[in-house]
KEKE-3310 file (N, C-alpha, C; in steps of 0.2 Angstrom, whole numbers, plus 5000, padded with zeros to 4 digits):
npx = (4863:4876:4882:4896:4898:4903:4917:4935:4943:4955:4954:4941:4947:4955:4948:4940:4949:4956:4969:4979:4977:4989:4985:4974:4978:4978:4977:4976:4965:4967:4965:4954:4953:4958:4950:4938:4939:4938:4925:4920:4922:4915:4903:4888:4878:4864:4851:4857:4865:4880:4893:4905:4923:4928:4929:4936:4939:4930:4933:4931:4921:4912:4915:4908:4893:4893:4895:4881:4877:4862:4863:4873:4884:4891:4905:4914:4924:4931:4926:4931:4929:4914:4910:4914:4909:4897:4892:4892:4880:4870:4873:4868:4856:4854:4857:4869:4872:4880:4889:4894:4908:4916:4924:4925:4916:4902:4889:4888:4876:4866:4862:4857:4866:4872:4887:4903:4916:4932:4946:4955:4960:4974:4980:4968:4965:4964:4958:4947:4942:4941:4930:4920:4920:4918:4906:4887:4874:4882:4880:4887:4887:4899:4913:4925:4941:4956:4972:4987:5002:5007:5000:4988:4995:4994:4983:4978:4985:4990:4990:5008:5013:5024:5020:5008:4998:4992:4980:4976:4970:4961:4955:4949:4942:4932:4929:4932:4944:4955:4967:4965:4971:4985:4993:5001:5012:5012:5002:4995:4989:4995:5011:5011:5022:5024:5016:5001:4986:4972:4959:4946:4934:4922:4907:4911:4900:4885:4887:4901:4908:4920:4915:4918:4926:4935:4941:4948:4957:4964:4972:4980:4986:4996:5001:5010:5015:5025:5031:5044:5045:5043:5026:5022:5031:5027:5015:5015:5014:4999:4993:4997:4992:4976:4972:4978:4985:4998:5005:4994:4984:4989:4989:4977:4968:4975:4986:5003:5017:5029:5028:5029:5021:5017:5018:5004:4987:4973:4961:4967:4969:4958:4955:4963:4958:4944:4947:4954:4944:4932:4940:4945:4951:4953:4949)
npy = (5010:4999:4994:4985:4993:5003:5015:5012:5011:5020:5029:5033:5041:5050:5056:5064:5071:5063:5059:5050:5053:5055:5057:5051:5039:5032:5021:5016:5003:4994:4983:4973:4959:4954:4963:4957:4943:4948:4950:4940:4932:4936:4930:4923:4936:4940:4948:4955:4967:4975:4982:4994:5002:5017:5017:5026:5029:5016:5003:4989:4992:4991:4979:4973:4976:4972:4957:4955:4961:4965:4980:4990:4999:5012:5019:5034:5047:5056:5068:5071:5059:5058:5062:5051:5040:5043:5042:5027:5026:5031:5021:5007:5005:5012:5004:5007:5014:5032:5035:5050:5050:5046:5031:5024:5030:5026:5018:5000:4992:5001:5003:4990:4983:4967:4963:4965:4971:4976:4990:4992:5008:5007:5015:5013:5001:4991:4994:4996:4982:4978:4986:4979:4967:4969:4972:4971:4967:4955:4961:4955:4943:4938:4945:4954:4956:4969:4971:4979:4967:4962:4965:4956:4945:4945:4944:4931:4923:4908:4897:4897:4900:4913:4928:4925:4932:4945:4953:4940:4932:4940:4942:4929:4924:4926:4923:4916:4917:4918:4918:4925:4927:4935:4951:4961:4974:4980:4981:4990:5008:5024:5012:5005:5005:4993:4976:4969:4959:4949:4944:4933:4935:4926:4923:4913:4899:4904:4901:4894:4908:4917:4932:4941:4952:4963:4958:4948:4958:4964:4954:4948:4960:4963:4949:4949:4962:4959:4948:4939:4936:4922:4918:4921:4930:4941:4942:4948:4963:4967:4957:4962:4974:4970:4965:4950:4934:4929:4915:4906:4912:4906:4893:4891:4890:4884:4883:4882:4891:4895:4895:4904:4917:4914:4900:4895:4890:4897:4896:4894:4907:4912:4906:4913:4924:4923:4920:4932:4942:4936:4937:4949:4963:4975:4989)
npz = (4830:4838:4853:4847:4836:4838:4837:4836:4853:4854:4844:4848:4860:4855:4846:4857:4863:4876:4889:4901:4916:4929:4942:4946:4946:4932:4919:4902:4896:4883:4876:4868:4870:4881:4890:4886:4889:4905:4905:4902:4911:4925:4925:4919:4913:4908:4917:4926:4935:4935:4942:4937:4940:4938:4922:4911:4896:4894:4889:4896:4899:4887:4885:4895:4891:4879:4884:4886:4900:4909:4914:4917:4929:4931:4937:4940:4943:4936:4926:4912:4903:4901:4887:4882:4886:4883:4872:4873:4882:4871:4863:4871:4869:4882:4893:4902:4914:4922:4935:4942:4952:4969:4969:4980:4989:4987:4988:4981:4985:4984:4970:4965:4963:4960:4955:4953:4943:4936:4933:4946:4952:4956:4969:4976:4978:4987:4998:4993:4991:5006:5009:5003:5005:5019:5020:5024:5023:5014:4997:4984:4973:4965:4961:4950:4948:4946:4949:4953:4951:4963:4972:4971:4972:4985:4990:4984:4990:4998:5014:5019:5007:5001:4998:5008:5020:5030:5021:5014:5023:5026:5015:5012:5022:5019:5007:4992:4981:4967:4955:4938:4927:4923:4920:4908:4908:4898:4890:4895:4891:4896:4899:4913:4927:4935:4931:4932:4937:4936:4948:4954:4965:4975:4988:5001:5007:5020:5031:5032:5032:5040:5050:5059:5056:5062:5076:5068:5060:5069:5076:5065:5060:5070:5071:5059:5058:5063:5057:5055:5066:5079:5089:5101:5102:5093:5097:5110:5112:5109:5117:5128:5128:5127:5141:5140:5142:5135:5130:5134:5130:5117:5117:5122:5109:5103:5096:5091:5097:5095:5081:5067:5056:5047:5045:5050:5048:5039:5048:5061:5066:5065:5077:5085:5084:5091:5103:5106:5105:5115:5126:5131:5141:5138:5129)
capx = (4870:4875:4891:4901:4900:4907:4923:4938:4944:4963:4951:4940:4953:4960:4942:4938:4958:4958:4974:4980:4981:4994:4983:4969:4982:4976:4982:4969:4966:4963:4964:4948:4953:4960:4942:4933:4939:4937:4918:4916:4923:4910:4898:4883:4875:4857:4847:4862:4869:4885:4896:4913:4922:4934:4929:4939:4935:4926:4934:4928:4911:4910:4914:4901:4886:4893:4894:4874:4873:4857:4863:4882:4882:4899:4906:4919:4927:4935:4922:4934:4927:4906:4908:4915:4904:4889:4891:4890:4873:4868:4871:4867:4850:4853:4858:4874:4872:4885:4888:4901:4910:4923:4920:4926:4910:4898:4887:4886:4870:4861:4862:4853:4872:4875:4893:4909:4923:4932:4952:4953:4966:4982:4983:4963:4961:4966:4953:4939:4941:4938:4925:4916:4919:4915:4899:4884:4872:4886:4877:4887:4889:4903:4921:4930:4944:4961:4975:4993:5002:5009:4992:4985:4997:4994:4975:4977:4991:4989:4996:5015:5016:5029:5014:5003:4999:4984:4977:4972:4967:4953:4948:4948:4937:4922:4929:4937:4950:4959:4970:4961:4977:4991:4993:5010:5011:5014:4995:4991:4991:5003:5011:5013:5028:5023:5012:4993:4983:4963:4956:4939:4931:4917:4907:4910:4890:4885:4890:4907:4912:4922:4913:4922:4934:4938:4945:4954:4960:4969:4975:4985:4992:5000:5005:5012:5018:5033:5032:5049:5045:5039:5020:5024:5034:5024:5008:5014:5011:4992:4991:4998:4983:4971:4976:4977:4992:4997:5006:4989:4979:4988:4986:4970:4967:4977:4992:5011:5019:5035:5028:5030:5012:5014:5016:4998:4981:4967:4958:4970:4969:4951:4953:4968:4953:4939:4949:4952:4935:4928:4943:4951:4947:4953:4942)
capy = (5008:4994:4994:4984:4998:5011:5016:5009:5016:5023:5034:5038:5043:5055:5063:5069:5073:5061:5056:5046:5059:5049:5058:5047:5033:5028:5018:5012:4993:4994:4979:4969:4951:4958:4966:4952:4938:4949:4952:4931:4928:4941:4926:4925:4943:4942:4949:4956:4974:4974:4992:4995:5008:5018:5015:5028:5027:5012:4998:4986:4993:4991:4971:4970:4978:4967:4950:4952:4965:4970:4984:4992:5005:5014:5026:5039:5053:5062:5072:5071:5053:5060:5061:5046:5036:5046:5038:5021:5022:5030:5014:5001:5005:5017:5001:5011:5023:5030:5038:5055:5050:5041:5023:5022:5033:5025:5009:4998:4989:5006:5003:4984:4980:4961:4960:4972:4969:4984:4989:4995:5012:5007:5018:5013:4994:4987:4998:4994:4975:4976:4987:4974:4960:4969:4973:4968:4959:4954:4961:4952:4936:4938:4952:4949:4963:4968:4973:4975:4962:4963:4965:4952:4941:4943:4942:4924:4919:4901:4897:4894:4905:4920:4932:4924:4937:4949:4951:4935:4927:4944:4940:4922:4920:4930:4922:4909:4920:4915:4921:4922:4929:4941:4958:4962:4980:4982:4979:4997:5011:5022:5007:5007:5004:4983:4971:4968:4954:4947:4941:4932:4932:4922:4923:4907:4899:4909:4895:4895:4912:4920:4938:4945:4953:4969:4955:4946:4961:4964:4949:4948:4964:4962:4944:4950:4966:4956:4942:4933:4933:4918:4922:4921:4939:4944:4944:4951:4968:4966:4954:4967:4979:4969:4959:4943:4931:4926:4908:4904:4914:4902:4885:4887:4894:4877:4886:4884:4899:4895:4896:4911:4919:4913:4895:4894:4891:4902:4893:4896:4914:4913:4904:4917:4929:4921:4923:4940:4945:4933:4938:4955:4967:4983:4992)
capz = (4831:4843:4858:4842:4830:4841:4833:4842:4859:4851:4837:4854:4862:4851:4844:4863:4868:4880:4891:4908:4921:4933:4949:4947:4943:4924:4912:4898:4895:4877:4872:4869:4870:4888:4893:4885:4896:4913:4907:4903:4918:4928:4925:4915:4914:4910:4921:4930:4936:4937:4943:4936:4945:4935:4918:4910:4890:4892:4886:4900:4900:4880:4886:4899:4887:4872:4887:4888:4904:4907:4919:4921:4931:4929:4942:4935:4945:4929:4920:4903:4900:4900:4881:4879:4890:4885:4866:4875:4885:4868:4858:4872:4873:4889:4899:4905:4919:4925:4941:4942:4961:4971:4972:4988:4994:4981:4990:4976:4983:4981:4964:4964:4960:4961:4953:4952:4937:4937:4935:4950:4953:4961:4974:4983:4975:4991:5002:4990:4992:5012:5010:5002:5009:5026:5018:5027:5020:5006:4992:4979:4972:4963:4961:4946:4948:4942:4958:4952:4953:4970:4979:4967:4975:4992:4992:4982:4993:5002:5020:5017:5000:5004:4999:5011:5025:5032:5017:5009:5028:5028:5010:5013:5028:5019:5000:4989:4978:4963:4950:4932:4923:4923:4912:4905:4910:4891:4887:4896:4890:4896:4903:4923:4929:4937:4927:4936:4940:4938:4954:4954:4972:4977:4994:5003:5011:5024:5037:5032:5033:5047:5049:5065:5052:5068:5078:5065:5059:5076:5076:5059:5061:5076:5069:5053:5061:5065:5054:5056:5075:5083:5087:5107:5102:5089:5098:5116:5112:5108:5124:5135:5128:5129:5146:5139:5145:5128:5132:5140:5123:5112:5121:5122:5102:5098:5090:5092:5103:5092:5074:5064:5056:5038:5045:5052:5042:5040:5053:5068:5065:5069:5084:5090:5085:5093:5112:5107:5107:5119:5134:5129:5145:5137:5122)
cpx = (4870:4883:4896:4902:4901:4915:4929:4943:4952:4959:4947:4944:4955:4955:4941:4943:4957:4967:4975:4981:4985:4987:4976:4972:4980:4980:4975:4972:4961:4962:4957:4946:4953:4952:4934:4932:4937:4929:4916:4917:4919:4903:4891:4877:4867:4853:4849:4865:4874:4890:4903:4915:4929:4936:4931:4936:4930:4926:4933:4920:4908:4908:4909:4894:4887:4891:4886:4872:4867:4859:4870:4882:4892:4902:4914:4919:4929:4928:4924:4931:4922:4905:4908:4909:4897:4886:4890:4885:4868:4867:4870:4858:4848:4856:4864:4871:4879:4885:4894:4902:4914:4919:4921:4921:4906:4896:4884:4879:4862:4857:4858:4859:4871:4883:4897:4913:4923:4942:4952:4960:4970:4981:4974:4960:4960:4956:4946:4937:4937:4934:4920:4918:4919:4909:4895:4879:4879:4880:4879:4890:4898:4908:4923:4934:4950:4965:4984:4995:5004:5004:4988:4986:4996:4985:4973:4982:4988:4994:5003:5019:5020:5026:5011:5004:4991:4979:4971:4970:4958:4950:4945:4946:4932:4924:4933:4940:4954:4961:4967:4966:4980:4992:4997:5008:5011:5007:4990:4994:4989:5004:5012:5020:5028:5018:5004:4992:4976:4964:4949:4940:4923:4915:4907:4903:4893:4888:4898:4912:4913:4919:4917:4929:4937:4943:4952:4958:4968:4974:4980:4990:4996:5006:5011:5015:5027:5033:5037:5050:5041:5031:5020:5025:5030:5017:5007:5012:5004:4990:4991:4992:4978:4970:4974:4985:4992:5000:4999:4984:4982:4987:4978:4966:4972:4983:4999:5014:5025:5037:5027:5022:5011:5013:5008:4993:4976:4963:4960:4968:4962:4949:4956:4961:4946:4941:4948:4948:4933:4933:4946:4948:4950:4951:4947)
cpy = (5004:4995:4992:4987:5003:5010:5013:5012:5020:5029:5037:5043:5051:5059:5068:5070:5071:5057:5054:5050:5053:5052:5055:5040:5029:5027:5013:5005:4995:4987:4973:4962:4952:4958:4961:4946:4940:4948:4943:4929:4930:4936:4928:4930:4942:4944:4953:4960:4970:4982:4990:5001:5011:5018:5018:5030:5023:5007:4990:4986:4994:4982:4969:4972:4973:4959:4948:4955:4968:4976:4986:4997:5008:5021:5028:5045:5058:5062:5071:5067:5054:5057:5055:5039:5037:5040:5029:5021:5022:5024:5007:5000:5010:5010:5002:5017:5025:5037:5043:5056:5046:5037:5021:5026:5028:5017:5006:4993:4995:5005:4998:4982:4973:4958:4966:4969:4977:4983:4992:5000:5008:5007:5016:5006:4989:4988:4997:4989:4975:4982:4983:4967:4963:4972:4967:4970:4959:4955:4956:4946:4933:4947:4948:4957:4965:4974:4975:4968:4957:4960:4958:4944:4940:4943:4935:4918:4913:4899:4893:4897:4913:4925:4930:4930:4940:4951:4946:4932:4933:4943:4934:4918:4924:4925:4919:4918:4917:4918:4921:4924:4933:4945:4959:4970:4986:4982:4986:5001:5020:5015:5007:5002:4994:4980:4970:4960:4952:4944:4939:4929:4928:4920:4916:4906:4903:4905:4895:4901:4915:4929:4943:4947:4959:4964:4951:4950:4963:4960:4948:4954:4964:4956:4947:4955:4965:4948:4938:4933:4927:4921:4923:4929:4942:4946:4945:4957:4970:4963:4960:4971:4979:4963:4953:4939:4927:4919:4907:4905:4907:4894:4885:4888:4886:4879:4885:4889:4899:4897:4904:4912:4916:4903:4893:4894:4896:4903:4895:4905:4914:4910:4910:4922:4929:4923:4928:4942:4942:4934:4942:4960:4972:4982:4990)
cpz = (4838:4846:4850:4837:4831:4838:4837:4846:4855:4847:4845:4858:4862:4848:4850:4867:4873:4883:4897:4913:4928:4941:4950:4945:4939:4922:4909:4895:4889:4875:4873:4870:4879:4892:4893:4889:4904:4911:4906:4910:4926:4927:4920:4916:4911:4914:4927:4932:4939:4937:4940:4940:4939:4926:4910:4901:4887:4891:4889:4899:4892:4882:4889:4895:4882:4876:4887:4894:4904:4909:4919:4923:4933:4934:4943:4940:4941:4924:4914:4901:4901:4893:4878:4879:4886:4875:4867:4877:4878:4863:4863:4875:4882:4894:4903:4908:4922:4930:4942:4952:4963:4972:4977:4992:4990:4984:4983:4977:4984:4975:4960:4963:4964:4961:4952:4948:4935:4938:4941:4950:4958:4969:4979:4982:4983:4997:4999:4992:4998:5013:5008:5004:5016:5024:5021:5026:5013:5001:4985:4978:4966:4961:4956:4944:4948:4948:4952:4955:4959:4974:4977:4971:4983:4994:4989:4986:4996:5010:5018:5012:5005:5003:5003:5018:5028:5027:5015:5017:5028:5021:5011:5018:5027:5012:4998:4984:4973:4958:4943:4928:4925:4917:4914:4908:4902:4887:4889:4891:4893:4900:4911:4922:4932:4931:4933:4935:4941:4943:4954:4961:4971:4982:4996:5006:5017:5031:5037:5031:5040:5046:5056:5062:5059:5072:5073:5061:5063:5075:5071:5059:5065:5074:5064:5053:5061:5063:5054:5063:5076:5086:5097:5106:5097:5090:5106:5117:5113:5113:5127:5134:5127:5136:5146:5139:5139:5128:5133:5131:5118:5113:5119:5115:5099:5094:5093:5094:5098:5083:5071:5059:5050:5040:5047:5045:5048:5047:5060:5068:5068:5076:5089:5090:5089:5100:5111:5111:5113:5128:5136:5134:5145:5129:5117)
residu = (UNK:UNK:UNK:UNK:UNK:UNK:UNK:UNK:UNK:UNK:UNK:UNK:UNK:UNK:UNK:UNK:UNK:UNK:UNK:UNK:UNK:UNK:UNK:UNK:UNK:UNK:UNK:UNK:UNK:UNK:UNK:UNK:UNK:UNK:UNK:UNK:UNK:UNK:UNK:UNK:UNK:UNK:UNK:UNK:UNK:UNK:UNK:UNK:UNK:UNK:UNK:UNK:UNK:UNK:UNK:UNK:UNK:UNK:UNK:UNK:UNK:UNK:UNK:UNK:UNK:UNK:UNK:UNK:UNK:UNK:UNK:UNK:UNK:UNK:UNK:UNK:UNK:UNK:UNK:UNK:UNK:UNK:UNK:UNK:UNK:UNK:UNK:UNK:UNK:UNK:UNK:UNK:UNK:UNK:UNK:UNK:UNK:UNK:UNK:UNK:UNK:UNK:UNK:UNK:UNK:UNK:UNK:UNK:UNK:UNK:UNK:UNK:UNK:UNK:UNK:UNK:UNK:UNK:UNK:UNK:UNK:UNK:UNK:UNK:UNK:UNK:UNK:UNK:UNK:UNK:UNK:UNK:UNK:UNK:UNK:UNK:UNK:UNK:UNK:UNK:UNK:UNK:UNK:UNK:UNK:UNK:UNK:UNK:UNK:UNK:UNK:UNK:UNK:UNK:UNK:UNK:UNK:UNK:UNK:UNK:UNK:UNK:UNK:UNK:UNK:UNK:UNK:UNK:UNK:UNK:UNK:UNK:UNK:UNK:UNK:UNK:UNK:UNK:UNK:UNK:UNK:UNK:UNK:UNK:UNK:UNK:UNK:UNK:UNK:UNK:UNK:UNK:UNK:UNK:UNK:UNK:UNK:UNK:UNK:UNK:UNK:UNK:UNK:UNK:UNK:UNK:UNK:UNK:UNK:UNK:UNK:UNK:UNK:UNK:UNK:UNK:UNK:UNK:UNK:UNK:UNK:UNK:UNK:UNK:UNK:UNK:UNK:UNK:UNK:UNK:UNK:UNK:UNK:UNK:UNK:UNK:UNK:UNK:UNK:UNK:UNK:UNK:UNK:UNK:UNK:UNK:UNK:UNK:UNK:UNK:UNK:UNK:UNK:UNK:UNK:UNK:UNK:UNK:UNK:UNK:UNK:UNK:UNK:UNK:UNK:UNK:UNK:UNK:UNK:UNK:UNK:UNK:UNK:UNK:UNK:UNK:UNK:UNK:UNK:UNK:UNK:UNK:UNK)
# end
């Protein structure tokens, strides 16, 4: 028996009384046209471990075995879904492992992983993100990964976009970011309450990334803290606690004292955070 001659997830389902527990925030993405496009979009898998985090009955991690993975390593918090799983490494040749733990303890380059395509829970998608992207050495070459559609928006946002914010300046000084579609909310099941969103990341060269994300972190919260403030007001608190004369900080960082945070490119942001670091005399 091969992945395409397992029976289809609704009959799985319903053989090993499976259901959505809301406390681990599921909703199954049955559909295969759906799971099919996230796994093309995960680049060309030969040779290739790739982690899903969350893989609930499977129907992601059916797509990535049928794509060509040599490797998926699948890492599952809910014991319910063993059985289901377990009839997948049985028909892919054993090329599923899968791992019973939170993804958010779980280093994916333990694993040799290279790639993550994965729906990600709700309630910890955000938090996964910047653990990898402040992963150091970046193990992977490619995130191809599903946010609601909220978060989706604000880690693709552009400077000037009404989503643009903290977010997408920390994904987008380790990563290019881009949206690969949008899922109706009617496409899970049960359905969630918003509609979702694919993201495919991809590390920029190593020359062009901004890595001092602790500073730029500061920096954008503070900003963005108080987003229709002028950045003059919006970033005296933060001077004061790190004794830095903020008129003085953004002069010489090349920024506007009068513009507000969403008007700036990515770029300023790393100079506001380069001062930081380089003249902040409190911890």
């Amino acid at each position: 028996m091969s992945v395409s001659d397992l029976a289809p997830l609704r009959e799985i389902i319903a053989r090993y009384g499976l259901s959505a527990d809301k406390s681990f925030g599921q909703h199954f993405l049955l559909d295969l046209n759906i799971t099919d496009k996230i796994a093309r979009a995960t680049g060309p898998l030969s040779g290739v471990t790739v982690m899903e985090i969350g893989p609930g009955p499977g129907g992601l991690t059916r797509s990535l075995l049928t794509a060509g993975a040599e490797k998926v390593v699948a890492v599952e918090m809910d014991i319910r879904f063993m059985p289901a799983l377990e009839d997948i490494i049985n028909a892919s040749d054993e090329r599923l492992k899968v791992v019973l733990g939170n993804g958010l303890k779980v280093n994916p380059a333990d694993h040799g992983v290279t790639r993550i395509a994965a729906n990600l829970p709700y309630n910890v998608g955000t938090k996964m993100l910047i653990n990898w992207l402040t992963a150091r050495p970046i193990f992977w070459d490619r995130l191809v990964l599903m946010f609601q559609k909220e978060v989706a928006d604000r880690v693709t946002a552009r400077p000037g976009d009404k989503a643009f914010g903290r977010l997408a300046i920390l994904t987008q000084s380790i990563a290019s970011a881009d949206n690969l579609m949008d899922v109706p909310a009617r496409a899970f099941t049960p359905p969630p309450k918003v509609d979702s969103a694919v993201v495919v990341l991809e590390p920029l060269p190593v020359g062009e990334r901004y890595d001092d994300l602790k500073s730029l972190s500061s920096v954008t919260q503070a900003a963005f803290g108080m987003r229709r403030k002028m950045l003059r007001r919006s970033l005296r608190g933060i001077g004061k606690q790190k004794g830095l004369d903020v008129d003085n900080w953004l002069k010489t960082a090349g920024v506007d004292p009068e513009k507000r945070p969403e008007a700036l490119q990515i770029e300023d942001f790393h100079r506001l955070a380069d001062y930081l670091r380089e003249n902040s005399k409190a911890a």
